[in-house]
Structure formats: structure tokens, C-alpha cells
C-alpha positions, 0 to 999 in steps of 0.5 A, a space after each residue: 545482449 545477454 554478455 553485456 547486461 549480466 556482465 561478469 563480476 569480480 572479486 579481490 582478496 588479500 591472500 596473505 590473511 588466509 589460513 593453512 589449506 584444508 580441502 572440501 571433502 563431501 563436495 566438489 568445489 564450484 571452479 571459477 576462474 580469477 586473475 591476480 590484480 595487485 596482489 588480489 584475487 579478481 573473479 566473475 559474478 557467478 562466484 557469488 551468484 551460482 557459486 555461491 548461492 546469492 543474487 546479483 542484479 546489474 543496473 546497466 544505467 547507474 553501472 551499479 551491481 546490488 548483491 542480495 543474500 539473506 537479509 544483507 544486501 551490497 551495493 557497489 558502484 563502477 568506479 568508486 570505493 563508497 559500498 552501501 551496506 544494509 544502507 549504510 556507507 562503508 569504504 573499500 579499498 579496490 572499487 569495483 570495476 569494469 575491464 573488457 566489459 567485465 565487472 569486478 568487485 572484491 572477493 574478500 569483502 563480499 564473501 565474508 559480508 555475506 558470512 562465508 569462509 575465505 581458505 588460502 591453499 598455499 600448496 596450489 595458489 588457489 583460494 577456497 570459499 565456503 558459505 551455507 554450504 556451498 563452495 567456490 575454488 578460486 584460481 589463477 591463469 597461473 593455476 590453471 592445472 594443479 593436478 597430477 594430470 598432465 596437460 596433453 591428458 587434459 587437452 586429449 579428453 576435452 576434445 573427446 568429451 567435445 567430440 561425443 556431442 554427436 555419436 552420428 560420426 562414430 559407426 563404432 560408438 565404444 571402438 572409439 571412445 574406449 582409450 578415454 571413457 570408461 565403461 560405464 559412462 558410454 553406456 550412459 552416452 549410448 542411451 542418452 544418444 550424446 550429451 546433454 549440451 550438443 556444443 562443444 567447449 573451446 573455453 579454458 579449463 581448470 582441472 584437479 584431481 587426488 590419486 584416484 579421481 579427478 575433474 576438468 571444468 570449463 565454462 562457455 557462454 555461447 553453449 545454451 542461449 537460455 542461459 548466461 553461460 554453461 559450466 561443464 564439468 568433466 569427472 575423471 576416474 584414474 583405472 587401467 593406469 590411466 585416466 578416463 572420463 567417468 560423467 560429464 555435468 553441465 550446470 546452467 548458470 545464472 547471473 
């Protein structure tokens, strides 16, 4: 139920418009992952709604997705290229649509009706969103790892980070994780007894990362059944010439 009435909505761009690549400096961008559907950019809902700030109400009857920021107000129906915008009928060229239960609306004309900033980074393929803010990294199946981390490093710390759920399988807690966790972060697991999301993330994930540090991101809906699904975020710090996991975030998100 929860999948099926807070169904994810995409969002399309055209990116040769973009500018030249620039990164978020202060901040992490908000990871979501997109797929490229005739030279667009598709992503979910929770790149408008908990990436980027706004509200997104689903209307299962009318198969309609309002979305609310500010005093703008977007209403796209399933199927069709007519938009209501602040009232008014506009014409879109990708309707939204549904595929494999999942909602899709434009990116490009969703972000920047709603003010935002769209940054095509041409070095990785990814997009960059920025609004009040707030900032979401758009990326692709074929971007999934634009870093200098290799994969099988990807790969070995989430199944760490999945592992530490439960410390009660470890009779030596700091034996175990210290060819993967630094320091610091064990013993914020130790007195914290564990993660603050007891479920393991099988989902795909998304990392980045400079020379020194870096993060690895996932997200899954079956996490926390408060919840439409939960991102967690695995921060990485590169230290005695390899990488190690420094925190683990997990952010609810709401459609």
C-alpha cells in the first residue's frame, strides 16, 4: 500500500542546455537515482519532495500528481502533456507517466518552475539541482560510481555497514570492523549498541568521493515501515592508504 499510494515521480531534462560542471562545496548533495529515457533524465518523487524541499501529494483516482513549493503550485496528469500551472494550461513535451508502478514527470520543468538551478556535470553524466538551498545530484545506471573508489571497495564496506545492524554477532566488536571502520566511528557503534536502522540495505548504490573523503548512498523502502522509504548514507574517509567508513546517516524520507 504505502509503495502504490506514494508512487515514485520522475523527472526529465534535456542536458545539452546545461552549464559547465561546478560542485556543492558546503554540502553533500541529496543522491537520487534517474534513468535516461530519450535523451532525458527520469527520477523519483523524492527528488522534489525530500530533496528538494517541496510537497508531492499523489491523487490515486485521477492518476494526478500536484506539486506544491511556495505559492507555485504544479499539477500533471498521468499520460497527458496539458500541465496546470498556478491555474493556468501549459504544454510539456514528456508527459508524466507511470512505469512498473512508478510516476514520472520532467525534471527540467519542475525544478525551474519552481526556482531551482539545473548543473550538467559533463566529467561524470550526473545532473546538479540546486533550490533554496537544497541540492540533488542526479545520476544514471551508467553512473552509478563516479569515484576513485573501486567497486569490490564499494561492495565490501556495504556489507560491512550492513553487518554492524547487529553487534551481538561479534564477540570482538573492534577485531572485526577495524580493516573497514575508522576509530572513531566504532566507537560511536559501541555506544549506540548498533545502527540506528536495525535492516540491512540490498538496494543500488551510488558513490562519489575527492581524494579524501567520500560517501556511498542507498536507499530502501522495506527499512522503516514509518516511513516511504529510507536513504542511508555511508561517509567514507580515505586513511591508512585505504578507505574506511567514518558515519552512517540514515534520513527518512517522505513523499
Amino acid at each position: 500500500m504505502k509503495k502504490t499510494l506514494c508512487a515514485l515521480l520522475g523527472i526529465t531534462l534535456i542536458t545539452s542546455t546545461f552549464l559547465p560542471s561546478h560542485g556543492f562545496a558546503d554540502n553533500q548533495p541529496f543522491v537520487i537515482q534517474g534513468k535516461a529515457v530519450h535523451g532525458r533524465t527520469l527520477v523519483p518523487v523524492r527528488a522534489v519532495s525530500a530533496g528538494l524541499g517541496a510537497e508531492v501529494n499523489w491523487n490515486q483516482q485521477s492518476k494526478s500528481i500536484t506539486v506544491l513549493k511556495g505559492g507555485t503550485k504544479v499539477l500533471l496528469k498521468i499520460g497527458s502533456n496539458k500541465v496546470m500551472l498556478d491555474g493556468k494550461e501549459i504544454t510539456i513535451d514528456v508527459p508524466a507517466q507511470i512505469e512498473h508502478g512508478v510516476s514520472y514527470v520532467p525534471i527540467r520543468f519542475i525544478s525551474q518552475t519552481l526556482g531551482g538551478t539545473l548543473t550538467w556535470n559533463a566529467s561524470n553524466g550526473t545532473v546538479d539541482v540546486s533550490l533554496d538551498g537544497k541540492q540533488v545530484r542526479v545520476t544514471t545506471e551508467s553512473t552509478f560510481n563516479h569515484s576513485n573508489i573501486p567497486q569490490n571497495t564499494v561492495n565490501t564496506l556495504i556489507k560491512q555497514a550492513n553487518e554492524a545492524t547487529d553487534l551481538s554477532s561479534f564477540p570482538q566488536i573492534r577485531a572485526h570492523f577495524k580493516p573497514y571502520f575508522t576509530d572513531s566511528f566504532m566507537n560511536k557503534l559501541i555506544q549506540q549498541k548498533g545502527l540506528k536502522v536495525n535492516a540491512a540495505f540490498t538496494e543500488i548504490s551510488f558513490s562519489y568521493s575527492d581524494d579524501k573523503t567520500g560517501y556511498i548512498t542507498q536507499t530502501s523502502t522495506s527499512a522503516d515501515n514509518t516511513a516511504y522509504a529510507v536513504e542511508r548514507r555511508i561517509v567514507l574517509k580515505y586513511s591508512q592508504n585505504k578507505w574506511l567508513v567514518d558515519d552512517i546517516v540514515f534520513t527518512p524520507l517522505f513523499p
